[in-house]
OpenMM code with the backbone's topology and positions (N, CA, C; nanometers):
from openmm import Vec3, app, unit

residues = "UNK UNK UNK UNK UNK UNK UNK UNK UNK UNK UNK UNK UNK UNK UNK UNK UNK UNK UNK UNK UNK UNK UNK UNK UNK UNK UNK UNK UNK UNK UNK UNK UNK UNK UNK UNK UNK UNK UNK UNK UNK UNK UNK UNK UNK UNK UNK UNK UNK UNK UNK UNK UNK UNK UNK UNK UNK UNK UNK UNK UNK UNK UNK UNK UNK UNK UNK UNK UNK UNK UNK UNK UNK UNK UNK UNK UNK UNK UNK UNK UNK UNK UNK UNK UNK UNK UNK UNK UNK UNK UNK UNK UNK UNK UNK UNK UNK UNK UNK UNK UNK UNK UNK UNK UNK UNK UNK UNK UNK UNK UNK UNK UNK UNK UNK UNK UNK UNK UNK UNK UNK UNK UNK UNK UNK UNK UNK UNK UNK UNK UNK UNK UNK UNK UNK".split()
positions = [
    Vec3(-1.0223, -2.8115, -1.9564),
    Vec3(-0.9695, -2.7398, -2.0715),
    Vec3(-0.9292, -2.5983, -2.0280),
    Vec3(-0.8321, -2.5535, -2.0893),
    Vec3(-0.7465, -2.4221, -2.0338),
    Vec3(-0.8367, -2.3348, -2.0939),
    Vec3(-0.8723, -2.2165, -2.0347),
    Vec3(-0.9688, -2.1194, -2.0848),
    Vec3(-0.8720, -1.9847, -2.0613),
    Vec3(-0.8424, -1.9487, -2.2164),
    Vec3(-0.6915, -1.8671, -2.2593),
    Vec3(-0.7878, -1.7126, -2.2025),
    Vec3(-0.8977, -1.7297, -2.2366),
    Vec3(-0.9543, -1.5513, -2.1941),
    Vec3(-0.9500, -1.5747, -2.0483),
    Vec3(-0.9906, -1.6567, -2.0018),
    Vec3(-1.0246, -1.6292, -1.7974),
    Vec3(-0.8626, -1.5990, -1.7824),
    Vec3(-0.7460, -1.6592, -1.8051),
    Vec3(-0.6239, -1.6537, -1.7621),
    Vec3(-0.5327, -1.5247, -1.8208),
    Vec3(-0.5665, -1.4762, -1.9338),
    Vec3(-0.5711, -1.3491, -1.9447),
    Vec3(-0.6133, -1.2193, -1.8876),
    Vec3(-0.7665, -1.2642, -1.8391),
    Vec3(-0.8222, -1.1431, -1.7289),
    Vec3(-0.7458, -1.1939, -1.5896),
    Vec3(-0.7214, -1.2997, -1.5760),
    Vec3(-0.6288, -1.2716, -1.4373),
    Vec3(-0.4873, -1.1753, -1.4488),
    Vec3(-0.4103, -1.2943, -1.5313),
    Vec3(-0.3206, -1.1925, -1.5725),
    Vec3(-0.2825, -1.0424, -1.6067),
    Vec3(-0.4055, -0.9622, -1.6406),
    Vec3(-0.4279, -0.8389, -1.6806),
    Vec3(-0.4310, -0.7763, -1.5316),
    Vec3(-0.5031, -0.8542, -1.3978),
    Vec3(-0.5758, -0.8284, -1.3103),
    Vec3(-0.3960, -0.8005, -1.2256),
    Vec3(-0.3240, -0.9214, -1.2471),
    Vec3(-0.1885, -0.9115, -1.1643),
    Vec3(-0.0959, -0.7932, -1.2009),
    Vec3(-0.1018, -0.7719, -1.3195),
    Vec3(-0.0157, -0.6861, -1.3788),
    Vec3(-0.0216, -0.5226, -1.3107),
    Vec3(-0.1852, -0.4707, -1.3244),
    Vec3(-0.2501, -0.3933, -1.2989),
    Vec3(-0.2334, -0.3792, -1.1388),
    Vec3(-0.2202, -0.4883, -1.0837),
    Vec3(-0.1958, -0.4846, -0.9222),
    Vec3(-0.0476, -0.4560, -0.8983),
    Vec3(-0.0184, -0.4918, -0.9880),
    Vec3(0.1503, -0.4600, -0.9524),
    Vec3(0.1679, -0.3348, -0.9707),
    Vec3(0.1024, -0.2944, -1.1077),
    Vec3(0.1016, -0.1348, -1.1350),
    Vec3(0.1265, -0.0326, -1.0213),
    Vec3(-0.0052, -0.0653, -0.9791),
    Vec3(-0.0552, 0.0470, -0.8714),
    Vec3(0.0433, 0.0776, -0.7391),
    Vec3(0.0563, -0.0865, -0.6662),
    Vec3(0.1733, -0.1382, -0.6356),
    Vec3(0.2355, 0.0229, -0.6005),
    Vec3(0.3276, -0.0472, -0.7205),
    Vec3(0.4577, 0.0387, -0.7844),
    Vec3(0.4279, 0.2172, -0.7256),
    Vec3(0.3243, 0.2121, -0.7662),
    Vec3(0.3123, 0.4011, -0.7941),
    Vec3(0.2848, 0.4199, -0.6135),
    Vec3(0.2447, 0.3501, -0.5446),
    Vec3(0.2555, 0.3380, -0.4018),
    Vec3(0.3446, 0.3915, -0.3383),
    Vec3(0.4728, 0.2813, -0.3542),
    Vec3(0.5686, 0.2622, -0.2886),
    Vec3(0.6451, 0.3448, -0.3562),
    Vec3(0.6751, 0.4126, -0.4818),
    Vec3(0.7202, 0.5537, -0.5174),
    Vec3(0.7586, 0.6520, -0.4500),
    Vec3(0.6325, 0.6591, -0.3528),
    Vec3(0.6149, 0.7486, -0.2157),
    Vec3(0.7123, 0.7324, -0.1065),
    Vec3(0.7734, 0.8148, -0.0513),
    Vec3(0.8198, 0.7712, 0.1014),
    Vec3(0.7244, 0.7432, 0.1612),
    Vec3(0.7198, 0.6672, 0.2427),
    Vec3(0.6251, 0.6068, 0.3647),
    Vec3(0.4914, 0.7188, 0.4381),
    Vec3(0.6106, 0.7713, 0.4716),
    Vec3(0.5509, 0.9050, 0.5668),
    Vec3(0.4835, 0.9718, 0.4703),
    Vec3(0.4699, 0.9323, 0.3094),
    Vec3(0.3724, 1.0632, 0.2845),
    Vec3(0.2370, 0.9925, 0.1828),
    Vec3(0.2533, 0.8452, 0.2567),
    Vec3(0.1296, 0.8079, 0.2041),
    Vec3(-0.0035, 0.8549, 0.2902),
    Vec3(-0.1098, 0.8728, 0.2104),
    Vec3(-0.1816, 0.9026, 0.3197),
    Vec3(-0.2516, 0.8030, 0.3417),
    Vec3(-0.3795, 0.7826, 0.4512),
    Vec3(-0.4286, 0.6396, 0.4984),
    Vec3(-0.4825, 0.5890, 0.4208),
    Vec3(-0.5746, 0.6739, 0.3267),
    Vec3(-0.6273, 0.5989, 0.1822),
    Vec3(-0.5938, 0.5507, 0.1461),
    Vec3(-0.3941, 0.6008, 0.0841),
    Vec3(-0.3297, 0.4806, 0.0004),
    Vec3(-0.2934, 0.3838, 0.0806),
    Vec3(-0.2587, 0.4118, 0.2174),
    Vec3(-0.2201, 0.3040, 0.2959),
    Vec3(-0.3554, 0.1643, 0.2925),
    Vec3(-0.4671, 0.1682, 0.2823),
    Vec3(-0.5978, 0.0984, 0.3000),
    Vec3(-0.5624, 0.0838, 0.1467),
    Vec3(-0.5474, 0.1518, 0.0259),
    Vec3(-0.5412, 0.0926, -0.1168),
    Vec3(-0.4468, 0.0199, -0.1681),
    Vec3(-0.3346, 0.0250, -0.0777),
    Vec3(-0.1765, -0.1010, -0.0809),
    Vec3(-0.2830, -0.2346, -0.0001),
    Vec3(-0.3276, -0.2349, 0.0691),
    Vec3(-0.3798, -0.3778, 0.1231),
    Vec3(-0.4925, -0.4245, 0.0514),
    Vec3(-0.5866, -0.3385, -0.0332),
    Vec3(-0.6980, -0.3890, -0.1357),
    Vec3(-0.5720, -0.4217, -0.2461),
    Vec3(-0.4959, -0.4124, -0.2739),
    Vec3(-0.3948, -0.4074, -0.4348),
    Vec3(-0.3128, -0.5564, -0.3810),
    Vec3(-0.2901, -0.5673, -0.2668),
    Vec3(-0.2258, -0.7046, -0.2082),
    Vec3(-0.3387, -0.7971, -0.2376),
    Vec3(-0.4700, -0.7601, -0.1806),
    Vec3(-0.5386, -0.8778, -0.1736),
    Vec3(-0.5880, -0.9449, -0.3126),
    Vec3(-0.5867, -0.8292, -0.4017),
    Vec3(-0.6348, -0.8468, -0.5255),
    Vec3(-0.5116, -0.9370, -0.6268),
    Vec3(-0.4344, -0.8569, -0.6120),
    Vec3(-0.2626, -0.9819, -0.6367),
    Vec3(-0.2925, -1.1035, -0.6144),
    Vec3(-0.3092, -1.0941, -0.5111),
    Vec3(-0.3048, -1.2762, -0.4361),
    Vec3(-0.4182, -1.3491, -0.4783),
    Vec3(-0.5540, -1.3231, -0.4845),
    Vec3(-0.6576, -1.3436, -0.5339),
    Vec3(-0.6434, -1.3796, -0.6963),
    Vec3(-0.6081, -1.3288, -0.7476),
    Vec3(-0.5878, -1.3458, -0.9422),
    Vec3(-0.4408, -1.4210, -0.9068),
    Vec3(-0.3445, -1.4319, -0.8488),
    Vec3(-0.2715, -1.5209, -0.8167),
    Vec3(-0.2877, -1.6785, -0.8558),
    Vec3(-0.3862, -1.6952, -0.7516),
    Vec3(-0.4381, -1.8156, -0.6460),
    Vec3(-0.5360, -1.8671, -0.7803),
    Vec3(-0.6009, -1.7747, -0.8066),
    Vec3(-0.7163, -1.8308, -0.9226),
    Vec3(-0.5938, -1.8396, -1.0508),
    Vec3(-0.5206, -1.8024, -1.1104),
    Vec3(-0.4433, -1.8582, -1.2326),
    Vec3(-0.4264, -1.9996, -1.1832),
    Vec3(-0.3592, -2.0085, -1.1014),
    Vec3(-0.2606, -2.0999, -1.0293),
    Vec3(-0.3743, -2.2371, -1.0429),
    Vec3(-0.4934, -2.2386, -0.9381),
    Vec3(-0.5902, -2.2752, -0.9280),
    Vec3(-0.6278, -2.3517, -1.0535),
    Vec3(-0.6660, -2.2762, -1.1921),
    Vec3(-0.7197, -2.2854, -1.2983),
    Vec3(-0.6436, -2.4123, -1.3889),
    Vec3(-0.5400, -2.3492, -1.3371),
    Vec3(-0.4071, -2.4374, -1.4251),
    Vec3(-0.3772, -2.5664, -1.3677),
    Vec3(-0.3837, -2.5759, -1.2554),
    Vec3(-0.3814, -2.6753, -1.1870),
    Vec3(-0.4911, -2.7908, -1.2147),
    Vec3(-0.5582, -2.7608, -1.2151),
    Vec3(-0.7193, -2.8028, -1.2290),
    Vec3(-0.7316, -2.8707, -1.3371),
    Vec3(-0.7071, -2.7669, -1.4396),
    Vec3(-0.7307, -2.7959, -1.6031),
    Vec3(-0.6539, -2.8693, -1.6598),
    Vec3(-0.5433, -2.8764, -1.6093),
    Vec3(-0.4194, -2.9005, -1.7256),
    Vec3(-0.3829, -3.0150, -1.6553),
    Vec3(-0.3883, -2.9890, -1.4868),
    Vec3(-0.3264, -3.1383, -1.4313),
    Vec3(-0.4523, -3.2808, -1.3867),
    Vec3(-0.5980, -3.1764, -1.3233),
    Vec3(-0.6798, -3.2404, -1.3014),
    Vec3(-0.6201, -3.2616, -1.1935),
    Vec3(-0.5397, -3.1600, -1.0619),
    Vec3(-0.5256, -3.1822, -0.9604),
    Vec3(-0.5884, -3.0120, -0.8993),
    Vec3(-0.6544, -3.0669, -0.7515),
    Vec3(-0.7051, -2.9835, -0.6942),
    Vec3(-0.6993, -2.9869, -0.5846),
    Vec3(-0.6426, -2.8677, -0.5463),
    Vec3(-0.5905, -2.8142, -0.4255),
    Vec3(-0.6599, -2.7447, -0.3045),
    Vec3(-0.6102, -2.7521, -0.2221),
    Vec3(-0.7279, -2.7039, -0.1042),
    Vec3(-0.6681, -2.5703, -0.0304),
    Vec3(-0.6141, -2.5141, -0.0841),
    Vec3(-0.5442, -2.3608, -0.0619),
    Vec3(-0.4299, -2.3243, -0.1750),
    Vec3(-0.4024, -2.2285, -0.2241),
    Vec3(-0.3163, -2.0972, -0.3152),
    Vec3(-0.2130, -2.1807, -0.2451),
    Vec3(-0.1114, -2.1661, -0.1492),
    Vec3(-0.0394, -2.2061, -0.1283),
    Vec3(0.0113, -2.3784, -0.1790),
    Vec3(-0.0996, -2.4317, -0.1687),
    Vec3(-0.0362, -2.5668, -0.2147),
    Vec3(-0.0363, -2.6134, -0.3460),
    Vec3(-0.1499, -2.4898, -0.4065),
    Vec3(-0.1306, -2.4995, -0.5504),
    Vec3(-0.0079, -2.4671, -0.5976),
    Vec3(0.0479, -2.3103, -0.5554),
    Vec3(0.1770, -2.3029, -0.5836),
    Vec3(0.3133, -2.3822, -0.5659),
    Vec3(0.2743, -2.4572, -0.4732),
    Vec3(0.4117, -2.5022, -0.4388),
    Vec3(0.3539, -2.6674, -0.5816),
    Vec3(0.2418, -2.7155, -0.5903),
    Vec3(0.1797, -2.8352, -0.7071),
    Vec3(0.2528, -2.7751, -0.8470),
    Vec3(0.2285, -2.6478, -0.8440),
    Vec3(0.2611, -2.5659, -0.9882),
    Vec3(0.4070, -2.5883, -1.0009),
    Vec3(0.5078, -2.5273, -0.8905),
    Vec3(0.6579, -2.5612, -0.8886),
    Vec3(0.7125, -2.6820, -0.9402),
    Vec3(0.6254, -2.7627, -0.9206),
    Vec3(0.6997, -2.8998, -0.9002),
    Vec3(0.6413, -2.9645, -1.0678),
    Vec3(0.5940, -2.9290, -1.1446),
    Vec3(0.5478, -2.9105, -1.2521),
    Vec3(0.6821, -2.8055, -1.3506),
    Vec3(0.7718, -2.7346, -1.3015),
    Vec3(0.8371, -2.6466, -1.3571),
    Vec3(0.8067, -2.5149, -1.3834),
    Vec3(0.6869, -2.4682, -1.3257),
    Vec3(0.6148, -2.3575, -1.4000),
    Vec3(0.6747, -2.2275, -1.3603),
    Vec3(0.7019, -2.2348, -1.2145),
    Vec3(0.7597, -2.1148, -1.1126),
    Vec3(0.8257, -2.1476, -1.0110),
    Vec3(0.9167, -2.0416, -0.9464),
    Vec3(0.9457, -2.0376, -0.8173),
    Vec3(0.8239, -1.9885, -0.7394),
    Vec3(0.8155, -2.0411, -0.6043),
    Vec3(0.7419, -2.0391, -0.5519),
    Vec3(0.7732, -1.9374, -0.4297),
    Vec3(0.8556, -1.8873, -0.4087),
    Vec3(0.9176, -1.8246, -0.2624),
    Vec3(0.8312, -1.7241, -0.2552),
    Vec3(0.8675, -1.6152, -0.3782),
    Vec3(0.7303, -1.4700, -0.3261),
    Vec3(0.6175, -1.4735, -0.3365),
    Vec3(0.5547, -1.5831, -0.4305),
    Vec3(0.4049, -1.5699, -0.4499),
    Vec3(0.3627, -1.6559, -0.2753),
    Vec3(0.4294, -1.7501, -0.1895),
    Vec3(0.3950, -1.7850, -0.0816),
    Vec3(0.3988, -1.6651, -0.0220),
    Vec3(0.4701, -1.5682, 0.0166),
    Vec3(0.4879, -1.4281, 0.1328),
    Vec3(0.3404, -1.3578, 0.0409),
    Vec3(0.3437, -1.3207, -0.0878),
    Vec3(0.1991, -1.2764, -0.1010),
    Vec3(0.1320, -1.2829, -0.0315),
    Vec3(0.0852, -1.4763, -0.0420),
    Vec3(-0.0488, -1.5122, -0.0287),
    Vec3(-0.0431, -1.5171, 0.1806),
    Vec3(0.0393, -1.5162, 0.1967),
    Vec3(0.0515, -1.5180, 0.3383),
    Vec3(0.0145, -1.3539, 0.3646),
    Vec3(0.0708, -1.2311, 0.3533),
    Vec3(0.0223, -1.1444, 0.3481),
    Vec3(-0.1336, -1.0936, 0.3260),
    Vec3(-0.1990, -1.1823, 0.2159),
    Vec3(-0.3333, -1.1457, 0.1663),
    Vec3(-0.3908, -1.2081, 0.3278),
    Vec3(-0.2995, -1.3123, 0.3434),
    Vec3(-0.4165, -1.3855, 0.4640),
    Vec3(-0.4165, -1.3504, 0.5878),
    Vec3(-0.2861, -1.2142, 0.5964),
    Vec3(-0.3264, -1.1835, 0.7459),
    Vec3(-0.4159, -1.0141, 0.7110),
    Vec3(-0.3932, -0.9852, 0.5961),
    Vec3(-0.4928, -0.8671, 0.5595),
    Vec3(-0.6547, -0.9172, 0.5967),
    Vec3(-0.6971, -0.9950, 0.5281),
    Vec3(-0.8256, -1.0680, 0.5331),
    Vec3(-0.8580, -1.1072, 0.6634),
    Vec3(-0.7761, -1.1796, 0.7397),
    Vec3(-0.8454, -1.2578, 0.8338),
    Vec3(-0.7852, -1.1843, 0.9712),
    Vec3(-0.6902, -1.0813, 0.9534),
    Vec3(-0.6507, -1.0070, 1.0631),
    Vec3(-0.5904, -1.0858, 1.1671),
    Vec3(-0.5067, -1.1964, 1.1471),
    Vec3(-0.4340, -1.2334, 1.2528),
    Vec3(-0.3291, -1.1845, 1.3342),
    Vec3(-0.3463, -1.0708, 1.3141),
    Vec3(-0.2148, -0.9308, 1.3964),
    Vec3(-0.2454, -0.8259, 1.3623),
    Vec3(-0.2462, -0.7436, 1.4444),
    Vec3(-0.1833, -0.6008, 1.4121),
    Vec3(-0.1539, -0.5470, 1.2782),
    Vec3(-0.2384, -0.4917, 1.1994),
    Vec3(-0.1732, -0.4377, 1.0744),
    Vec3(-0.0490, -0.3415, 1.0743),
    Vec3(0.0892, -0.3846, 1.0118),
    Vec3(0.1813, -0.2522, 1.0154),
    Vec3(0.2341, -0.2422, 0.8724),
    Vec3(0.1404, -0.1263, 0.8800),
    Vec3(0.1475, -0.0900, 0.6979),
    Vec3(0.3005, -0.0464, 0.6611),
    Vec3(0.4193, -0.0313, 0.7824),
    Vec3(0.5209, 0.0055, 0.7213),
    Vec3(0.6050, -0.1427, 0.6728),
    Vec3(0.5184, -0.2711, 0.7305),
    Vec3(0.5852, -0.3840, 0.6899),
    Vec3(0.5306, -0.4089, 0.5892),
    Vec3(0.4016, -0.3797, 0.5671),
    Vec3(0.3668, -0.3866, 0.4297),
    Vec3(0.4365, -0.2757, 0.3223),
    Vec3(0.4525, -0.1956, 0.3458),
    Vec3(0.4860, -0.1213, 0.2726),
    Vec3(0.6057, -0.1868, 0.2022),
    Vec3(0.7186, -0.1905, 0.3277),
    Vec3(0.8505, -0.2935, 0.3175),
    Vec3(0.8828, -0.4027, 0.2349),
    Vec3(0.7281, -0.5034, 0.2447),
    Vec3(0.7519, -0.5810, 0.1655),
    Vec3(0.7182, -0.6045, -0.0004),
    Vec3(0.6199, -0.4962, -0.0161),
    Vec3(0.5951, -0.4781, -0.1811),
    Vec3(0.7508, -0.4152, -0.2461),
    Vec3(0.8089, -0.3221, -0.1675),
    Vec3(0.8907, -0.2567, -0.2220),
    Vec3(0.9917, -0.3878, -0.3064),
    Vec3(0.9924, -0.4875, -0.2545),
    Vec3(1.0488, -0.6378, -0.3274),
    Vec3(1.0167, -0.5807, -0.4725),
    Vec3(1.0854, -0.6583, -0.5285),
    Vec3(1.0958, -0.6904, -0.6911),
    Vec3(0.9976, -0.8322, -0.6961),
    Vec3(0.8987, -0.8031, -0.8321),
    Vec3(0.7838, -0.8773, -0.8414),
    Vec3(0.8000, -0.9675, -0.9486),
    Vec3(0.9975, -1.0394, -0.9271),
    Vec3(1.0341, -1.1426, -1.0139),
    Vec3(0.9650, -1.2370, -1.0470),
    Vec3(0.9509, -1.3371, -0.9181),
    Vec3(0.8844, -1.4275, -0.9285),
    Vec3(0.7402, -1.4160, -1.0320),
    Vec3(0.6455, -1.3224, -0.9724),
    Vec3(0.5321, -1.2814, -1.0264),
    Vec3(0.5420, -1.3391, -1.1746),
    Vec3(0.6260, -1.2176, -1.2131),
    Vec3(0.6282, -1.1811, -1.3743),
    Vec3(0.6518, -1.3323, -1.4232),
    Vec3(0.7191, -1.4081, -1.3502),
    Vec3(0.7880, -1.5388, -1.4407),
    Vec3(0.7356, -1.6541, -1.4417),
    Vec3(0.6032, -1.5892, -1.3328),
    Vec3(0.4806, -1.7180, -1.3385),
    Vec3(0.3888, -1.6713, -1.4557),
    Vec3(0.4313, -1.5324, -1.5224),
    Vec3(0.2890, -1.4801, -1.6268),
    Vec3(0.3805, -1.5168, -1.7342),
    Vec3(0.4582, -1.5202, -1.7514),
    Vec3(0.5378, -1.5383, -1.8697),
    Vec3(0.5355, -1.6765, -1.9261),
    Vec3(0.5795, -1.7453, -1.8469),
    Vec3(0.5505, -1.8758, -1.8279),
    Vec3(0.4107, -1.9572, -1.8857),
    Vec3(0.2861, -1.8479, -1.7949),
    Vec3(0.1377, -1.8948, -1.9048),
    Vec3(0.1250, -1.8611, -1.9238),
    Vec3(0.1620, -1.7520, -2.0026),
    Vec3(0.1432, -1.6420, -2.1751),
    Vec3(0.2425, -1.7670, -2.2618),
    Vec3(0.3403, -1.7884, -2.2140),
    Vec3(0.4412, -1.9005, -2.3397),
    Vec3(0.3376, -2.0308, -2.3299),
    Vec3(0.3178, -2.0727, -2.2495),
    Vec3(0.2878, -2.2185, -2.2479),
    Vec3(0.1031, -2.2368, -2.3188),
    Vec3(0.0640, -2.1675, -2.3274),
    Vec3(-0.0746, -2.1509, -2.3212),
    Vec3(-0.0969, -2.0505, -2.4738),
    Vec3(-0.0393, -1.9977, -2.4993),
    Vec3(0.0082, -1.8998, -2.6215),
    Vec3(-0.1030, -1.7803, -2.5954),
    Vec3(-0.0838, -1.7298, -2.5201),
    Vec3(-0.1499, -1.5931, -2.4237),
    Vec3(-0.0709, -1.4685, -2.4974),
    Vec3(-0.1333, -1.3616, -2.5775),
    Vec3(-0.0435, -1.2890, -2.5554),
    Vec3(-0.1229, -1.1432, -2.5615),
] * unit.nanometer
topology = app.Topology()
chain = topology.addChain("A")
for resn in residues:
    res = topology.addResidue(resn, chain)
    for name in ("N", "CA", "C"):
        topology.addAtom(name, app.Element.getBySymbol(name[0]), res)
């Protein structure tokens, strides 16, 4: 059963990540300092995380299919009609080299890549705010 408050506090959780996001990348590069640079990769991971768990939830509940990574939920969710799937995959790929450090962090590619438009995002919340009657 769809639980309209948990998918709301995610949703609140994405929005809020995007927020901050935003007020980030405002900045030229050069005048973030390392704090914000270390608070753009907690604001990624937290995105992807309330991401993965909507995604997750919905999947689960509504289809009674369960997935064994964010990624394959999203692409389960697509194919359902719910979203494009293209940026929320570079997210969650991002969250996973933040976390698990498989390279070199270069916060100017991070930087680079939030500066994106957070289409997709928004049109996966819209989507379960309409479908779910979230508002």
């Amino acid at each position: 059963m769809i639980d309209a408050d948990y998918l709301k506090g995610r949703i609140k959780e994405v929005r809020e990540s995007i927020k901050e996001l935003n007020k980030f990348v405002s900045k030229p590069f050069d005048m973030l300092t390392p704090y914000e640079k270390y608070a753009i990769r907690y604001q990624i991971i937290i995105l992807a995380e309330a991401l993965g768990s909507l995604c997750l939830h919905v999947a689960i509940e509504e289809f009674g299919y369960e997935a064994n990574s964010y990624a394959e939920c999203f692409k389960y969710i697509e194919e359902k009609g719910l979203l494009n799937i293209k940026e929320l995959i570079k997210i969650v790929r991002l969250r996973n080299l933040l976390v698990h450090r498989y390279w070199v962090i270069d916060d100017l590619k991070i930087y680079e890549a939030i500066k994106e438009d957070f289409e997709s995002v928004e049109e996966l919340l819209k989507n379960i705010e309409e479908r779910y009657g979230i508002r």
